[in-house]
C-alpha positions in Angstrom: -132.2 32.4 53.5 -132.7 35.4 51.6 -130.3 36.8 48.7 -130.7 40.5 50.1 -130.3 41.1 53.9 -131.2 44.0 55.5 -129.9 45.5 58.4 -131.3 48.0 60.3 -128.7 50.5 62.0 -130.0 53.5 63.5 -131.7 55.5 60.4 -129.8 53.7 58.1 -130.6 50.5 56.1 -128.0 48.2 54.9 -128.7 45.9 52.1 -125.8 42.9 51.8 -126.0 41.0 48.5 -125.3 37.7 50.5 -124.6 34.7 47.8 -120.7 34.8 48.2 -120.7 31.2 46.8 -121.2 32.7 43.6 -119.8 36.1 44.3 -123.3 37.9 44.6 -124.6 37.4 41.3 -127.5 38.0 40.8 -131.1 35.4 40.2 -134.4 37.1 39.5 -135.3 36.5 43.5 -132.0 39.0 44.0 -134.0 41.7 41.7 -137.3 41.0 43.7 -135.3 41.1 46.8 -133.7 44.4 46.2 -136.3 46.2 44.5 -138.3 45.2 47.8 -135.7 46.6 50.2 -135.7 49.5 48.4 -139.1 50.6 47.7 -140.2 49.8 51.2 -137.3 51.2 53.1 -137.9 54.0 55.6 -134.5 54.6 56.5 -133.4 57.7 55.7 -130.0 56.5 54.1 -129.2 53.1 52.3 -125.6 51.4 52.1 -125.7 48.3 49.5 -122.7 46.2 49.9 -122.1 42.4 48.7 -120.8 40.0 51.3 -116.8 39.6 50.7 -115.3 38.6 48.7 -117.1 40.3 46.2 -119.7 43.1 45.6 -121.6 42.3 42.8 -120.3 40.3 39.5 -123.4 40.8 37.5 -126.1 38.2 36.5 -126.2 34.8 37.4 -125.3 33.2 33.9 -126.6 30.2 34.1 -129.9 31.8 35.2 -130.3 35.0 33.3 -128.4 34.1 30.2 -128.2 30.3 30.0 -131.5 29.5 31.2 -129.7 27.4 34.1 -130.3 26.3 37.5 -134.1 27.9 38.1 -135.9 26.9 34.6 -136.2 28.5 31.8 -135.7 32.6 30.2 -137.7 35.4 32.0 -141.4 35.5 30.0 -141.2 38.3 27.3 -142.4 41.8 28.7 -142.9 44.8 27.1 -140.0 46.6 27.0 -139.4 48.7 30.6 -136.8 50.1 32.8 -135.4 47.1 35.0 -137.4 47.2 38.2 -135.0 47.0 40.6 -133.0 49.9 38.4 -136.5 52.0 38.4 -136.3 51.7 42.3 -132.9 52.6 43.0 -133.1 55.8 40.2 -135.6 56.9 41.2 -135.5 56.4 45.1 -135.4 60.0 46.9 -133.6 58.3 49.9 -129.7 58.3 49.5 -127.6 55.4 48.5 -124.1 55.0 49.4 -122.2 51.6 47.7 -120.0 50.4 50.3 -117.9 48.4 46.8 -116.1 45.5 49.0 -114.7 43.5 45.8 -115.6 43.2 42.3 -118.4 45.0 40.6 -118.8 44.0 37.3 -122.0 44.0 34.8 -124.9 44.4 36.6 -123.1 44.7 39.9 -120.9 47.9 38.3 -124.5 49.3 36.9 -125.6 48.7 40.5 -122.5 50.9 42.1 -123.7 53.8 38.9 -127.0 53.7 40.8 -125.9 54.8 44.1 -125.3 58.6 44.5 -121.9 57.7 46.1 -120.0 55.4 46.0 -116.8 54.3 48.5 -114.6 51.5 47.3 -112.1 49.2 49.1 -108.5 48.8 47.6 -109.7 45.6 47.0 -112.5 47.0 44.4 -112.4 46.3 40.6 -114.8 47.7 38.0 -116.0 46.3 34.6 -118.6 46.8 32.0 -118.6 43.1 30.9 -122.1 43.2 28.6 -120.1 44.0 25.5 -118.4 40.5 26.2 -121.4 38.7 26.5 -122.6 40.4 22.9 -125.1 43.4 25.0 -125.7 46.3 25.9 -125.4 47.6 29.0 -128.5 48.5 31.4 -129.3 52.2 31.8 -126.7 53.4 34.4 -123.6 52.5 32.1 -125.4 55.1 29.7 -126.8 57.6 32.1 -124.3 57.7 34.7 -120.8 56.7 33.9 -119.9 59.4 31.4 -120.8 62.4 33.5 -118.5 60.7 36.0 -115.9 60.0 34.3 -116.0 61.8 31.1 -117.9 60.4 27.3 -114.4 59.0 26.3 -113.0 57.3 29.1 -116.8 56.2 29.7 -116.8 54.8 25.9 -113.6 52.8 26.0 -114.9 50.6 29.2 -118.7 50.1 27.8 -116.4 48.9 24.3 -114.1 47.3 25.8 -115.4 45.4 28.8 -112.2 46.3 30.4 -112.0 45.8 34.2 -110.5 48.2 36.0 -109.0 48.6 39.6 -110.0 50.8 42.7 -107.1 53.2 42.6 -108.2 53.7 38.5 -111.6 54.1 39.8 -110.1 56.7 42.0 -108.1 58.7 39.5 -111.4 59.1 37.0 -113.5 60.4 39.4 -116.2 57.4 39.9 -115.5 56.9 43.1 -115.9 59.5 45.9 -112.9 57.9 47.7 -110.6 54.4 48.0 -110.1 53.4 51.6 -108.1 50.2 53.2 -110.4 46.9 53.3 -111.1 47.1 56.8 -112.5 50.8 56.8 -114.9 50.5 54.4 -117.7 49.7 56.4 -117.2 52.1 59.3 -116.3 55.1 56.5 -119.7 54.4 54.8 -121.7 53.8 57.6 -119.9 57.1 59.1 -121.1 59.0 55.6 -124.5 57.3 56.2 -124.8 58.5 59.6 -123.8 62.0 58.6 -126.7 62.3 55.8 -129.0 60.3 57.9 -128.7 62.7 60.4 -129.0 66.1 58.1 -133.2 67.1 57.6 -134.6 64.6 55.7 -136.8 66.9 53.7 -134.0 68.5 52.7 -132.0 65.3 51.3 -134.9 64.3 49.4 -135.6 67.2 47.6 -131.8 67.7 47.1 -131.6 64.5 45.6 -134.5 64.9 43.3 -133.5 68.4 42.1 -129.8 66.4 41.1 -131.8 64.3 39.5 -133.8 66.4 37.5 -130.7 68.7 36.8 -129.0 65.9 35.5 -130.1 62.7 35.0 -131.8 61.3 31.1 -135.4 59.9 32.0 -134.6 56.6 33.3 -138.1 55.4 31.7 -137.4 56.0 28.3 -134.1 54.6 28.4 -135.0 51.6 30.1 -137.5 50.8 26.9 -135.1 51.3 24.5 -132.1 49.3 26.9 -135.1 46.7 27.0 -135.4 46.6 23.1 -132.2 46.4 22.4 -131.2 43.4 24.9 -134.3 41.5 23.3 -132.8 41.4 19.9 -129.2 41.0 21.2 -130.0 38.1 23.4 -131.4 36.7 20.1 -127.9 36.8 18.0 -125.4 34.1 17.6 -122.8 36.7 19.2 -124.1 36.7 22.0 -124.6 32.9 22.7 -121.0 32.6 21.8 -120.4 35.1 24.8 -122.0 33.1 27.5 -120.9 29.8 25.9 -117.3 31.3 25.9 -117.9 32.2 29.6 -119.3 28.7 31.0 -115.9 27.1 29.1 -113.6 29.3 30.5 -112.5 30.2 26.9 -111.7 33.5 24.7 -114.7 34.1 22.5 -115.2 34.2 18.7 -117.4 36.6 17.6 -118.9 36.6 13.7 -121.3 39.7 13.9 -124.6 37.5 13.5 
């Protein structure tokens, strides 16, 4: 079993985030896994989607932040852009997220990676690192305000607020909101259209967006890195995951 599937369809790869028993959070084998598909894709479009009833709700606590089920914290490394995040950015093939249910944390940084991104009704939204006491990683910095706009951007990194489809809609991160059952077939049908346009052409069209556009990915990831390494060390932040594992509200001190 494998925490990433791929699917070949045509000239289009679809990656499924398939651990729906713990709505596709994500281990460190889900980073390998998907910074895998990714850099060693040859399609000439990628959909990521998460196997219902979710997309992506972010870490696996207990792993990443707790220290659970596979051993201990991730070894100390110098201070980098995420590797799966350094694929995705800077990937010249298209991305489409086909967003099936939530997509909150990591899994709403992982929608911000895509260069579109097509949302079910049934779609929520949610920068949750501010509850756990963090920062977000480099797509909630890069990304969500020239969608959305610095203030609007702002008030969900601050807040942690999660957010539906239709709001989604309204602020402009989503290219579209379509009924449950269409999601697939209206992102495969984008994917199909790109995959089918000359590939020389996407790729350089996507890195001149980038270029026009985009902060470099590499610095920010250092700094995103250093800061998570002293905020994973505060008392805040342990109250955030402990307050998550009870099922509680959290008290935080500042410390």
């Amino acid at each position: 079993m494998t925490d990433v599937r791929v699917d070949r369809i045509g000239e289009v790869d679809v990656l499924t985030i398939d651990r729906p028993e713990v709505r596709n959070a994500l281990r460190y084998r889900s980073y390998d896994e998907l910074e895998t598909a990714v850099r060693t894709s040859t399609a000439r479009c990628i959909v990521i989607t998460g196997a219902d009833p979710a997309f992506c709700s972010g870490d696996d606590v207990r792993e990443v932040m707790g220290g659970g089920a596979e051993g201990a914290a991730p070894v100390a490394v110098k201070p980098r852009l995420t590797p799966a995040a350094d694929a995705l950015l800077h990937t010249d093939i298209p991305v489409i997220a086909a967003v099936n249910g939530a997509a909150v944390g990591w899994g709403m940084e992982l929608a911000l990676m895509a260069d579109i991104r097509v949302a079910s009704e049934k779609a929520k939204f949610g920068e949750l690192f501010v509850l756990r006491g963090l920062c977000s990683d480099v797509a909630g910095l890069g990304r969500l305000a020239s969608l959305v706009g610095r203030e609007r951007a702002a008030e969900l990194l601050y807040t942690g607020d999660v957010i539906t489809a239709a709001a989604a809609g309204e602020m402009g991160m989503v290219s579209r909101v379509v009924p449950h059952e269409e999601l697939m077939p209206t992102a495969m049908e984008l994917a199909a259209k790109i995959a089918a346009r000359p590939p020389l052409a996407v790729q350089r069209l996507k890195a001149g967006l980038r270029t026009a556009l985009d902060p470099n990915w590499t610095d920010l990831g250092e700094w995103v890195s250093r800061s998570l390494g002293e905020l994973f060390r505060t008392a805040d932040h342990r109250e955030g995951v402990a307050a998550f594992l009870e099922r509680r509200e959290p008290k935080f001190t500042g410390q």
